[in-house]
Structure formats: C-alpha cells, structure tokens
C-alpha positions in Angstrom: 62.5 57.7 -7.0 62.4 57.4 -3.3 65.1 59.0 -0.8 67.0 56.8 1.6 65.6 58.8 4.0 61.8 58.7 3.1 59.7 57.3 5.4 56.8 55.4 5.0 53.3 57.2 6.6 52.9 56.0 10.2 49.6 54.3 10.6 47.8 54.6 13.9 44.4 53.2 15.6 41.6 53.0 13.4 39.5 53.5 17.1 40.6 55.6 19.9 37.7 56.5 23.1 39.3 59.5 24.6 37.1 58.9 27.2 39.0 55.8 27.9 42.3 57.1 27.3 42.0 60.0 29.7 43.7 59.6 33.3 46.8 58.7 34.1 50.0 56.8 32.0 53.4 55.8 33.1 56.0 56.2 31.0 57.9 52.9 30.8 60.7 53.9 27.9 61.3 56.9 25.4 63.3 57.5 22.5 66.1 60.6 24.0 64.9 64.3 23.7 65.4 67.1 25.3 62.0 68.1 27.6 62.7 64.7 29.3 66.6 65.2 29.9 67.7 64.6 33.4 63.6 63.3 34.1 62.6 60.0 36.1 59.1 58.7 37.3 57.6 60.8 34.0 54.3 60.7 33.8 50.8 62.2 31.8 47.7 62.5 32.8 44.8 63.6 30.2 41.1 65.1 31.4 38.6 66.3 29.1 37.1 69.8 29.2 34.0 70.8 28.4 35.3 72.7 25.3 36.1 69.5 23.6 39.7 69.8 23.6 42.2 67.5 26.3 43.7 69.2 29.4 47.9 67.8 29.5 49.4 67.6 32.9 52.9 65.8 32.9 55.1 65.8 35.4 59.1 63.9 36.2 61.1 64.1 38.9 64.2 65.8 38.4 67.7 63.6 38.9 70.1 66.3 39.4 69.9 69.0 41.3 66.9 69.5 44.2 65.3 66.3 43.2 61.9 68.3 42.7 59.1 67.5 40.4 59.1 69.7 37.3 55.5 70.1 35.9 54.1 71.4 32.4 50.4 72.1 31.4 49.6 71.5 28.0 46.5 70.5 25.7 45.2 68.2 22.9 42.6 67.8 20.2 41.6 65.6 17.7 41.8 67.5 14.8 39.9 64.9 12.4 37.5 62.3 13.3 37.9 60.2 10.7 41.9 59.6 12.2 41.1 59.7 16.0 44.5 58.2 16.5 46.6 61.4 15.4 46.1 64.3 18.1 47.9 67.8 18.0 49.7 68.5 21.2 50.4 72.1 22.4 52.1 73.0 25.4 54.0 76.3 24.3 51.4 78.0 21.9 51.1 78.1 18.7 53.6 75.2 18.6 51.5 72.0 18.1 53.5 68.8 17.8 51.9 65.2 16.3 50.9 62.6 18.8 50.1 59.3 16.5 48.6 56.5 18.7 50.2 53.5 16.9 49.3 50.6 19.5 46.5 50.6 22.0 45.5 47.8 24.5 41.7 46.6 23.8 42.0 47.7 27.9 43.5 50.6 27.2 46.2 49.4 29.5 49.3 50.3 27.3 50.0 52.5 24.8 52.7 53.2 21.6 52.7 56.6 21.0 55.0 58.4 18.4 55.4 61.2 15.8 55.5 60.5 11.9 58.7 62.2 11.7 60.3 58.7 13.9 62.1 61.5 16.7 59.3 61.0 19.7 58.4 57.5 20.4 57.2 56.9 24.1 56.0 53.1 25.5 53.0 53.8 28.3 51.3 52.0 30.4 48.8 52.6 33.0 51.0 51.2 35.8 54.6 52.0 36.6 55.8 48.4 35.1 54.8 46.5 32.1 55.1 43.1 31.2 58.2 41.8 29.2 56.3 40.2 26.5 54.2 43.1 25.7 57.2 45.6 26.0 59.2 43.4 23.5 56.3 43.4 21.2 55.8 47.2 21.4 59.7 47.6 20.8 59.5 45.0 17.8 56.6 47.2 16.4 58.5 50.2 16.5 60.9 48.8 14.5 58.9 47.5 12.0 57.7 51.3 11.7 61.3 52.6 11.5 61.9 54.3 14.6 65.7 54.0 15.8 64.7 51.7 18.6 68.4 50.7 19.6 68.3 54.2 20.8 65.5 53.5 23.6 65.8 54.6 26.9 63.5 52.7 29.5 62.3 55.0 32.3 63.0 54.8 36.1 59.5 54.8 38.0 60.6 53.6 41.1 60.1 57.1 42.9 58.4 57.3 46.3 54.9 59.4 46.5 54.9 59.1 43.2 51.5 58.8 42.4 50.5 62.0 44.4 53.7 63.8 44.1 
C-alpha cells in the first residue's frame, strides 16, 4: 500500500563531467528555504581539488540591511560513480545534504538541481538570464517529478559588480 505522501525516486543524469560542471552558475529560480532568505544575485561556483572532492563557494547579496554579500564555503563529492548525478554537499560538517542533478544541458549551460526529499529545487544557468522556453521546460520537469513548483521563486540577478563582487 502506498502513502499519499510517498514519493517516487528522483532520477538524475546518467552522465555528469565535473570537469565541465565546475565554474560558475547563476541561480535563475528556487523553491523558498531558509539559507537563501532575504538573498538576490545568488550564485555557486565549484573548483576541483586535488583530493578529489569539489571546493563550494556561494555567495548572494543581502536585500535588507547593509546590502553586503554574504558568502559560505562548502564542499562536494560523488559518493558513487556508477550515479555521478547525486553528490553530497557539506557546508556545516558532518551535515551532508543530497544534490541530485536531474537536467543538464549537453553544453552544460543550464542545470535542474534538487533533493529526493522535493524541499530544494534550484534552476541554474551559466548566465544571469535563461531563455523562456528552456525555463518553462525545466519548471514543467519539475513538476512531472513532484516538486511543489507553484511555490517557485525566480531570482533577482540584476546586481551591479556582480560577477566580481
């Protein structure tokens, strides 16, 4: 018997070059949480270290306030091969949280990241705008994979010096 609430397992890229996925993404819309609250012009950037695992770096500018840029330091690994497309996240250790690639330009261009629990769901790209089309079909995707996508937020990126701020 399945619960109401059961959700089906959240399938992600069968392929995933970290190599190509490092540098900089833009984050064009989120689903609401907290580490974001009060956050515009969010961005992550991923590097690789010579220990294997991924160096995090994201940053937002703050909207109330000082209007500073608040900055965390985190890191990744791929914790099987066989599913490249499901990395652990730390930034406050030993917490590790899921980061499932679900959708991946063949560019690498843009991005659908979630978690398989549906509360973290973040559309990136590596420029601070994406194109309608391809937003709508990330959206529609999402919803197909029951996240609670009337609850997006799309991000302001429209911040001056942001790209070396």
């Amino acid at each position: 018997m399945f619960s109401c609430n059961s959700k089906k397992e959240l399938p992600t890229v069968q392929n995933l070059e970290i190599e190509k996925y490092a540098g900089t993404w833009y984050e064009i819309a989120k689903l609401p949480n907290s580490f974001e609250k009060n956050l515009e012009c969010v961005s992550a950037t991923y590097s690789l270290q010579d220990d294997g695992k991924i160096a995090v770096f994201n940053k937002g500018k703050k909207t109330n306030g000082d209007s500073a840029w608040k900055t965390i330091k985190g890191s990744a690994k791929i914790p099987d091969s066989n599913e490249p497309g499901r990395l652990k996240v730390t930034f406050f250790w030993p917490f590790a949280g899921d980061y499932y690639v679900i959708d991946l330009a063949d560019d690498y261009s843009y991005a659908l990241v979630g978690s398989p629990d549906r509360k973290y769901l973040w559309i990136l790209s590596r420029e601070t705008t994406l194109n309608k089309a391809i937003y709508s079909r990330l959206v529609e995707r999402a919803k197909e994979l029951e996240f609670p996508v009337e609850l997006i937020e799309r991000m302001n990126q429209s911040c001056e010096s942001q790209k070396d701020g």
